[in-house]
TORFIBA-354959 format. One record per residue (C-alpha): residue in three letters; x, y, z. Coordinates in steps of 0.2 Angstrom, whole numbers. Layout:
// TORFIBA-354959
["ALA" [X Y Z]]
...
***
This chain:
// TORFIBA-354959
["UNK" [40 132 55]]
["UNK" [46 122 71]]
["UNK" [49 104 69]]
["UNK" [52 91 80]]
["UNK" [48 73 83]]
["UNK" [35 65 93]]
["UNK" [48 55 104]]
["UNK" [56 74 109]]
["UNK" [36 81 115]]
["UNK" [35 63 124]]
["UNK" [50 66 134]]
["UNK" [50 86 136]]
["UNK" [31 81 144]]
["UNK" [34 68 157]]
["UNK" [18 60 166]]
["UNK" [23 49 180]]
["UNK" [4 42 178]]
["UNK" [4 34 196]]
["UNK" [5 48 205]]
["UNK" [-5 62 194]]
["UNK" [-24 63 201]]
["UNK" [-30 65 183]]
["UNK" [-19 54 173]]
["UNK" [-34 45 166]]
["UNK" [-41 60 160]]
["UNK" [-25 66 153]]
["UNK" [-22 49 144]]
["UNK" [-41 50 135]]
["UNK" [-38 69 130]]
["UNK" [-21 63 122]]
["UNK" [-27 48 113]]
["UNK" [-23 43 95]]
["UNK" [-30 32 84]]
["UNK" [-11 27 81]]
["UNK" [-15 15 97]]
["UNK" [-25 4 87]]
["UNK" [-10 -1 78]]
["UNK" [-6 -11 93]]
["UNK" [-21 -20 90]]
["UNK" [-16 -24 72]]
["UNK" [0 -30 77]]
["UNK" [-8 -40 90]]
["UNK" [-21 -47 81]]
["UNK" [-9 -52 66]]
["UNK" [3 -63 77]]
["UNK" [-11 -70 83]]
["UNK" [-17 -78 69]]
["UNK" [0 -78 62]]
["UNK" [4 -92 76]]
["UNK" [-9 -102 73]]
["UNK" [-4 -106 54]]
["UNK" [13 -110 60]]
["UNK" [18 -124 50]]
["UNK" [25 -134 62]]
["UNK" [14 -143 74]]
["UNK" [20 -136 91]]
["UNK" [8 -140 106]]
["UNK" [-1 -124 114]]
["UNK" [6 -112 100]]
["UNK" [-14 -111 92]]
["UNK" [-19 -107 114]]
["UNK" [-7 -96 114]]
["UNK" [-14 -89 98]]
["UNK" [-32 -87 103]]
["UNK" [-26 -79 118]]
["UNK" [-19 -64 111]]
["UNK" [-34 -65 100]]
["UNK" [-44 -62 115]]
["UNK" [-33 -51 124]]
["UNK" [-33 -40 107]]
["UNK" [-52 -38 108]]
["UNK" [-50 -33 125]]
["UNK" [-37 -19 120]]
["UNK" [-49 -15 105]]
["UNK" [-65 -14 115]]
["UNK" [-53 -1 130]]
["UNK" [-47 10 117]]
["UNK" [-62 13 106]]
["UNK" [-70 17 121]]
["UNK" [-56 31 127]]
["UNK" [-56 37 108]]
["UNK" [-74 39 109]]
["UNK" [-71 47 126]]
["UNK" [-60 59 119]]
["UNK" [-71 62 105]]
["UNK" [-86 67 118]]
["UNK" [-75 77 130]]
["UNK" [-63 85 120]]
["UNK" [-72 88 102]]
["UNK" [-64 106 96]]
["UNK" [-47 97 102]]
["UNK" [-51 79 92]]
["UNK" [-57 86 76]]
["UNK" [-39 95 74]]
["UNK" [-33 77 68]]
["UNK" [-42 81 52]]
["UNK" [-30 95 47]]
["UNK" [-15 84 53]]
["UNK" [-4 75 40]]
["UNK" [3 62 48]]
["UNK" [-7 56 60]]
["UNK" [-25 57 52]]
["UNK" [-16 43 42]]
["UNK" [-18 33 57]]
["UNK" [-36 33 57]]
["UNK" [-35 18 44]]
["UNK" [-27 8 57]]
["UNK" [-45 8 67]]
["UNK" [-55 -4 54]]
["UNK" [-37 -15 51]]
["UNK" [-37 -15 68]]
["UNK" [-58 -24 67]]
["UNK" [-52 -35 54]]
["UNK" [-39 -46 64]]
["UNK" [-53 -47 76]]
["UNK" [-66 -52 62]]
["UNK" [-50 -68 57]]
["UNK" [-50 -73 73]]
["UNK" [-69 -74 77]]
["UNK" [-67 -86 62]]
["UNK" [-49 -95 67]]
["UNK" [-51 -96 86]]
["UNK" [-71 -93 89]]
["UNK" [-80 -106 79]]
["UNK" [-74 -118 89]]
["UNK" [-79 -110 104]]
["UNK" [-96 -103 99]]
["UNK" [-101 -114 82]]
["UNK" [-113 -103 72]]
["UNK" [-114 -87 83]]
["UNK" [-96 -84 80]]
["UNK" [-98 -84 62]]
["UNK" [-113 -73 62]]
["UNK" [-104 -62 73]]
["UNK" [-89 -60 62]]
["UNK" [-101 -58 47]]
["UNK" [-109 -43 55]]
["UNK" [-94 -34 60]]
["UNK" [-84 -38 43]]
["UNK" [-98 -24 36]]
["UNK" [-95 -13 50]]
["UNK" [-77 -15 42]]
["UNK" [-79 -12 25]]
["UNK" [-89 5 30]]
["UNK" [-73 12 41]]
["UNK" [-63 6 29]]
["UNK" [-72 14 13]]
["UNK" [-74 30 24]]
["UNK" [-54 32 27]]
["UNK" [-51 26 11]]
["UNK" [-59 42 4]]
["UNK" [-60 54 17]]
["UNK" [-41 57 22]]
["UNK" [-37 55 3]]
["UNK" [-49 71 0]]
["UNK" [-42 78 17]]
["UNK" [-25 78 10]]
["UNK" [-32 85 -7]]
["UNK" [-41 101 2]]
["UNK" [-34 104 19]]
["UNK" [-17 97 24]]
["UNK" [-3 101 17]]
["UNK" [9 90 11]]
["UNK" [26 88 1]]
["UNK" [38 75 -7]]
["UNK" [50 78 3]]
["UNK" [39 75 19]]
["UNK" [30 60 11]]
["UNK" [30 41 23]]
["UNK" [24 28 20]]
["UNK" [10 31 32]]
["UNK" [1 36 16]]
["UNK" [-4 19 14]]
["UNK" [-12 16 29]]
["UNK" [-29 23 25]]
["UNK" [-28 14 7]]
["UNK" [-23 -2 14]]
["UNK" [-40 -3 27]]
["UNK" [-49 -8 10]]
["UNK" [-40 -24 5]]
["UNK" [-37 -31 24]]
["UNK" [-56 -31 24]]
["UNK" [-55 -41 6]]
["UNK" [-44 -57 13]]
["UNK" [-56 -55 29]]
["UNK" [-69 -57 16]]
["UNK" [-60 -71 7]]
["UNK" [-60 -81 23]]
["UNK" [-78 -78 29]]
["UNK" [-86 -84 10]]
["UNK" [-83 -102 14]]
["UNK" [-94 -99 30]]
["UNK" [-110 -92 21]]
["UNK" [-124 -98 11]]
["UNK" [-119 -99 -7]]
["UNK" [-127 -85 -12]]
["UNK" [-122 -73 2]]
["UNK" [-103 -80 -2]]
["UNK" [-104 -74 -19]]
["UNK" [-109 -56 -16]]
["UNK" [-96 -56 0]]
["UNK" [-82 -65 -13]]
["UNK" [-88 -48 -29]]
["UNK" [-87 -35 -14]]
["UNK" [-70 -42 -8]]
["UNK" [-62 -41 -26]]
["UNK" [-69 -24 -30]]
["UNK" [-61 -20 -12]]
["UNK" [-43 -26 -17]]
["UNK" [-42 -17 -32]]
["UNK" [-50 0 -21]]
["UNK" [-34 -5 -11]]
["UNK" [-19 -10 -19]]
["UNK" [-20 1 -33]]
["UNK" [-20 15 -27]]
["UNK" [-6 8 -14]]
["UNK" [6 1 -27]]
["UNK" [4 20 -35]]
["UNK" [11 26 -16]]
["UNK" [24 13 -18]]
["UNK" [31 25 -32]]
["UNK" [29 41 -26]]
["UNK" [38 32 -10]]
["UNK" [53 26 -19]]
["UNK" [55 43 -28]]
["UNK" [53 52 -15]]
["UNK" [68 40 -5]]
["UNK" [81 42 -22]]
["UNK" [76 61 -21]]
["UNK" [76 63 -3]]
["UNK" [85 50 7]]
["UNK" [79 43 22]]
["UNK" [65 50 30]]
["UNK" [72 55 50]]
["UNK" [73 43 65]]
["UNK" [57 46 73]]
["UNK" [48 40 58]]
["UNK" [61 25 54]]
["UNK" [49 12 57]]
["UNK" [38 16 44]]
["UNK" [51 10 31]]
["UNK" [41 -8 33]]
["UNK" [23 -2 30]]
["UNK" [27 -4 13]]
["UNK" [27 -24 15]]
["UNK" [6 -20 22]]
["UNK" [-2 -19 4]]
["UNK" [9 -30 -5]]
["UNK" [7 -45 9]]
["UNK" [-10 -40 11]]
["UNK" [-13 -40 -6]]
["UNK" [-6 -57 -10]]
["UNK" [-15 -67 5]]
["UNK" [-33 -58 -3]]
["UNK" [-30 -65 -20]]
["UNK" [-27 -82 -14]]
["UNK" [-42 -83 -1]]
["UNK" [-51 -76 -15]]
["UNK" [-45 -87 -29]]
["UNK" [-47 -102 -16]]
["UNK" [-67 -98 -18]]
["UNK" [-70 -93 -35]]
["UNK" [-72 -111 -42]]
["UNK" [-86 -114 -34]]
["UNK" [-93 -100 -33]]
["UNK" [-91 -96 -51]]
["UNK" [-96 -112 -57]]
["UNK" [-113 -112 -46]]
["UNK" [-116 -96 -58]]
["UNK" [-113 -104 -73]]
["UNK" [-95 -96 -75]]
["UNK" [-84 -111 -70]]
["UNK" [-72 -106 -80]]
["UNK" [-71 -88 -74]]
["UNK" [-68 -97 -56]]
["UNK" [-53 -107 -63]]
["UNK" [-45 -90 -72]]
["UNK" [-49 -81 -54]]
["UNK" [-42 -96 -46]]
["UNK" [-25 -96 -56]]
["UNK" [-25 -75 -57]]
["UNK" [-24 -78 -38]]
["UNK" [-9 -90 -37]]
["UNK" [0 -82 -51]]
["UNK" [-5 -63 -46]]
["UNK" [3 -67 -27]]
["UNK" [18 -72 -32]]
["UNK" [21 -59 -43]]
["UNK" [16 -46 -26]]
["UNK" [27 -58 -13]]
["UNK" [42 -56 -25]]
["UNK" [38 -37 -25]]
["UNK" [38 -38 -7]]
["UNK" [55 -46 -5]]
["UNK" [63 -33 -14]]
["UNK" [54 -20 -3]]
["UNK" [57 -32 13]]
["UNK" [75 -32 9]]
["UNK" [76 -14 8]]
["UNK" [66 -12 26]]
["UNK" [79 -23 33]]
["UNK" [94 -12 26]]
["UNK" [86 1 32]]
["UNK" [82 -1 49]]
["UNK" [99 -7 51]]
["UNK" [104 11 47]]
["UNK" [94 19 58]]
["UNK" [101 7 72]]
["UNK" [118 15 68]]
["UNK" [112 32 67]]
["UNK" [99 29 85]]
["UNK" [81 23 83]]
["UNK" [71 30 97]]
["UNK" [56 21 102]]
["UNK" [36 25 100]]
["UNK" [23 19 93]]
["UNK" [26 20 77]]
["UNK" [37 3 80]]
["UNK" [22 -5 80]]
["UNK" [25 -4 61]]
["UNK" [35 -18 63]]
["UNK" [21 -31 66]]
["UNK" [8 -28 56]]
["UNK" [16 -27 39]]
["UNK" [27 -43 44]]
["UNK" [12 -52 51]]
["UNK" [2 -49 35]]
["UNK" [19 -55 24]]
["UNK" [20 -69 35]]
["UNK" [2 -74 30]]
["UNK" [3 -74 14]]
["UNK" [19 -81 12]]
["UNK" [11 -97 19]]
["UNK" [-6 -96 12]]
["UNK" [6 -98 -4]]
["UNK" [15 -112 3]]
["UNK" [-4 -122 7]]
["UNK" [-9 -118 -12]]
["UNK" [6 -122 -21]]
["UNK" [14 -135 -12]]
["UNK" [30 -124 -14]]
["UNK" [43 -129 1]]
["UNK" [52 -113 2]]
["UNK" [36 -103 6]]
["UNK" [31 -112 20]]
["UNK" [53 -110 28]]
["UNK" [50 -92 24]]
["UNK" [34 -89 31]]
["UNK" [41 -101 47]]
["UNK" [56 -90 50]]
["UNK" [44 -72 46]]
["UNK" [32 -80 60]]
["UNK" [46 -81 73]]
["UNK" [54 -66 68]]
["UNK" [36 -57 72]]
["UNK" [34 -66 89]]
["UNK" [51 -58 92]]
["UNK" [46 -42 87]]
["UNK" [30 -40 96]]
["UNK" [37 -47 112]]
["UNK" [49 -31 112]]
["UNK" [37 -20 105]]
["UNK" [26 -24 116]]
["UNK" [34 -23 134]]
["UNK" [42 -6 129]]
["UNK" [25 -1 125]]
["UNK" [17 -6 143]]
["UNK" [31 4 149]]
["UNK" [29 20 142]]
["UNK" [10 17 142]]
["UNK" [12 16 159]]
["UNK" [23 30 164]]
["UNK" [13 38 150]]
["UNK" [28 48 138]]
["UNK" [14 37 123]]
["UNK" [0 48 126]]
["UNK" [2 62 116]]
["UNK" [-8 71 103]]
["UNK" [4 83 90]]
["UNK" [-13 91 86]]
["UNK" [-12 100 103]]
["UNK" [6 103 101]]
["UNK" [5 125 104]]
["UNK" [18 126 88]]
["UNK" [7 117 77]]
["UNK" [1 129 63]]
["UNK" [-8 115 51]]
["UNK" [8 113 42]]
["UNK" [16 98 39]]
["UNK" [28 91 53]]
["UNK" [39 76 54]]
["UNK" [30 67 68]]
["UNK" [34 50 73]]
["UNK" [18 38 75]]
***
């Protein structure tokens, strides 16, 4: 079998996209859904800035707009995935057989739900009511892709990929994480609803979380076996080392936007006091998953620290970066607003500022090679492919 990473098959196929006649058609027939992790990365600093907890003037403006400037990127490449869909079908199905970067298909509906945040955050003070109706609408479109990729590329894996422990990344979590991202975007839309439309969004979103994160925490296992057994996974797939902080941050920030509602809600039922145990459960069970999350955090950082030594060549798959930080970042201060707890709200400040650096680096090298278009590249196509699995880099 012939390996070789991603970054090697962006360089040894060079598109100088100004001067190529069909570069637009060459960039649709190579797109990925791993582009949509630029949205989640996006979207999460986004929102991540405007929780900041010092009062800084323009940082919420600058927040909203990279809110909308993420819906724009979201709305461009759903349209050239769809495109590639409608041009190039016998060459866009192959992604199904692919084990690494059918994973990447989980990224679309995380990619929705920072969107659905924001309409919430940034859009009810623009459009009142219409932006809430809006991000109700689309949370359901959410929980649909998210359901559908929590299944489908698990069965996929089951049937007709092929997989090993040695090969294992933790871009297994991504379609398992959609489900519990569409839970804390569920946790923050209750408190705009009717009472008894927030109750069945506030049951759906817990029945989400534990779709989500227990299956996840099971991956976080076979991950750390797979690490004692196996060692690093190689260069090209070094930034994936921080996807692990995704369900655990994720996790935490559902249960304490969930917990925030239950009282209420509960007691409106005649359960008051399931709403306070949910309420509690939500505090407690978030600390227990930050703390989980340092150790893994810590870990991330030793890690990538080795992969510097050793070189750490850029795609997209640095987007990893963003997204699981953003999402740890958040919860982190969500923790720090319900518990009064100092320390959260330093560490969530200093998580926020290291993701705004992050994404600014990400980001411009992105443009870059988007530009000269070494990003557009699809391993399905790759001639050597055989439907085994390869160490591609996202």
């Amino acid at each position: 079998m012939i390996e070789r990473s991603l970054f090697t098959a962006m360089n040894a196929t060079p598109l100088p996209g100004a001067l190529r006649a069909d570069a637009g058609l060459w960039r649709v027939r190579h797109f990925t859904p791993n582009w949509f992790a630029v949205t989640m990365g996006t979207g999460g600093l986004a929102l991540a800035l405007n929780q900041f907890p010092l009062d800084i003037p323009g940082l919420a403006e600058i927040g909203r707009a990279l809110w909308l400037a993420n819906i724009a990127l979201f709305v461009l490449f759903s349209g050239m995935y769809a495109a590639r869909w409608l041009l190039y079908f016998d060459e866009a199905k192959r992604i199904f057989r692919h084990p690494v970067m059918s994973m990447f298909l989980g990224a679309i509906p995380m990619g929705l739900a920072t969107i659905i945040n924001g309409f919430l955050a940034f859009g009810i003070p623009l459009w009142g009511q219409a932006a809430i109706d809006i991000a109700a609408a689309l949370w359901w479109i959410d929980i649909a892709l998210a359901l559908a990729c929590g299944t489908v590329i698990p069965f996929l894996m089951f049937t007709q990929q092929q997989h090993s422990l040695d090969r294992m990344t933790a871009v297994w979590l991504l379609p398992i994480v959609a489900a519990e991202v569409a839970a804390a975007s569920g946790g923050l839309l209750v408190p705009h609803l009717a009472p008894a439309e927030g109750f069945t969004v506030e049951i759906i979103s817990y029945a989400l979380w534990a779709y989500s994160v227990l299956p996840a925490l099971g991956i976080l296992v076979l991950l750390l076996l797979r690490l004692v057994l196996h060692r690093l996974p190689p260069s090209d797939m070094a930034a994936s080392c921080w996807l692990a902080l995704g369900p655990l941050g994720t996790g935490a920030l559902a249960l304490v936007l969930l917990g925030n509602n239950a009282p209420t809600l509960f007691a409106a039922r005649g359960l008051a006091s399931v709403g306070d145990v949910a309420f509690g459960a939500g505090i407690l069970g978030a600390v227990v998953l930050w703390g989980y999350g340092v150790w893994w955090l810590v870990l991330a950082i030793l890690k990538t620290a080795q992969y510097v030594r050793e070189g750490f060549p850029f795609n997209l798959g640095w987007w990893a970066l963003t997204f699981p930080v953003a999402v740890y970042a958040l919860a982190t201060l969500a923790l720090a607003r319900a518990t009064g707890f100092g320390l959260f709200a330093v560490v969530g400040g200093v998580l926020v500022v290291a993701l705004a650096i992050l994404w600014t680096i990400v980001a411009i090298r992105t443009a870059r090679g988007a530009w000269e278009g070494r990003l557009f590249v699809s391993p399905c196509l790759d001639a050597a492919y055989d439907g085994k699995p390869t160490l591609l880099a996202a």
